[in-house]
C-alpha positions in Angstrom: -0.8 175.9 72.0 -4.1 174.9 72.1 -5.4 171.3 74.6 -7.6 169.1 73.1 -9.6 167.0 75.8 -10.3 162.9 74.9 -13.4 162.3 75.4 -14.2 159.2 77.9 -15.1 157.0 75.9 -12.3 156.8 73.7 -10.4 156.6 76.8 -11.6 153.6 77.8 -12.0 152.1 74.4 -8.1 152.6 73.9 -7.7 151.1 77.5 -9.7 148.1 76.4 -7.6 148.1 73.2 -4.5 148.0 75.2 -5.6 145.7 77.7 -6.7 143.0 74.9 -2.9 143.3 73.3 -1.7 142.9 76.7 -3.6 139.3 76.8 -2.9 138.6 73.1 0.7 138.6 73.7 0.5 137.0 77.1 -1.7 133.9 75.4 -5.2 133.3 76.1 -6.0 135.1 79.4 -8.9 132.7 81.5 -10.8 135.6 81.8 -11.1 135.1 77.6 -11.4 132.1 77.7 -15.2 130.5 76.8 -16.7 128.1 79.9 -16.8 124.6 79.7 -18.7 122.2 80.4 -16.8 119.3 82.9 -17.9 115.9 84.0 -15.8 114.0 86.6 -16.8 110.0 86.3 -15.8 107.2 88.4 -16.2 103.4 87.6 -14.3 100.1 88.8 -15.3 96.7 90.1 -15.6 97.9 93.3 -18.9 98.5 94.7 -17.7 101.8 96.6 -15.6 104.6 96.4 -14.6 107.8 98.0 -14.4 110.6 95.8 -13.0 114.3 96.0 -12.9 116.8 92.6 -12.5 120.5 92.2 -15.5 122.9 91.7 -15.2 125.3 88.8 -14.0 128.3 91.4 -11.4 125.8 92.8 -13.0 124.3 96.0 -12.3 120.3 96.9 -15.9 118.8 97.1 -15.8 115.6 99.0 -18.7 112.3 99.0 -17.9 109.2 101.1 -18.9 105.6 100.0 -20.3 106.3 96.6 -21.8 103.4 94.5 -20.0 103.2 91.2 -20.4 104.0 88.6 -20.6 107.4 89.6 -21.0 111.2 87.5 -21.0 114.4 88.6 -21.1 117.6 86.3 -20.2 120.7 86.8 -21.1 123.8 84.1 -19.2 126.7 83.5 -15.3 126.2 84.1 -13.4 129.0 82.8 -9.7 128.2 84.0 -7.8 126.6 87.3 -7.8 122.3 87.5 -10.2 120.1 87.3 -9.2 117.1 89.5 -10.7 113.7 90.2 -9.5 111.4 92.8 -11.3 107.7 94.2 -9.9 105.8 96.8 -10.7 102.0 97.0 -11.7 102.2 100.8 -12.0 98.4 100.9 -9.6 94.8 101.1 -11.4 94.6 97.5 -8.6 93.6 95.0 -10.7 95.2 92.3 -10.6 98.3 90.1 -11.2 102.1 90.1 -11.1 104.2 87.3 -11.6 107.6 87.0 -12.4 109.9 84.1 -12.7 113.8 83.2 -14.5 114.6 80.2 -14.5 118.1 79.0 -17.4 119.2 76.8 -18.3 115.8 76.3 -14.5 114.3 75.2 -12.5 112.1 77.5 -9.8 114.4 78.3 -8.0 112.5 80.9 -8.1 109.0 82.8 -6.2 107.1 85.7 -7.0 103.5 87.0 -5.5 101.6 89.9 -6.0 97.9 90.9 -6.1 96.9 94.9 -7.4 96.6 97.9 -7.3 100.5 99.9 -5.8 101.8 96.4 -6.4 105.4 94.8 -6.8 106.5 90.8 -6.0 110.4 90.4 -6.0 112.7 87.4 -6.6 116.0 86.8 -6.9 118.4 83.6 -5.5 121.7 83.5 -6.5 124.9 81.5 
């Protein structure tokens, strides 16, 4: 009986193959999936917000007494949560909205209405 050896590359190209299959019938891996682009927005009648939203590899970023309106854009999110939360840090009875827009759509939105009151959403892959 006689051995054939496989050369490498067809090796890896049939571990590829089975690796895709793998992700095909899992669903979309995030490693497949294409980045996007997100924008986290904050607006209200407030003058003031504080403001903490997730970085593309997952990290809470934090800014204390923004002015509203307020945008912040982040390029290249390929899976995990995109989260957007303002807190009213004031006795103002007014508004805050907040917004994530994913490749330029409105993808989610939360508002709340009150002095020391917080809006939260979040999108997920």
């Amino acid at each position: 009986m006689m051995k054939t050896k496989l050369s490498p590359l067809i090796l890896i190209t049939v571990r590829v193959m089975a690796c895709l299959f793998l992700l095909a019938s899992a669903g979309v891996s995030a490693a497949c999936q294409q980045p996007v682009v997100v924008m986290y927005e904050v607006t209200g009648s407030v003058p003031l917000a504080d403001i903490q939203i997730t970085s593309p590899s997952g990290s809470m970023e934090s800014f204390v007494d923004m002015g509203l309106p307020w945008r912040f854009t982040y390029e290249g999110f390929t899976d995990g949560q995109a989260y957007v939360y303002a807190h009213n840090n004031s006795d103002d009875d007014g508004s805050v909205t907040v917004n994530i827009y994913v490749d330029g759509r409105l993808a989610r939105t939360a508002t709340s209405t009150g002095s020391y009151q917080t809006a939260v959403t979040y999108w997920d892959r």
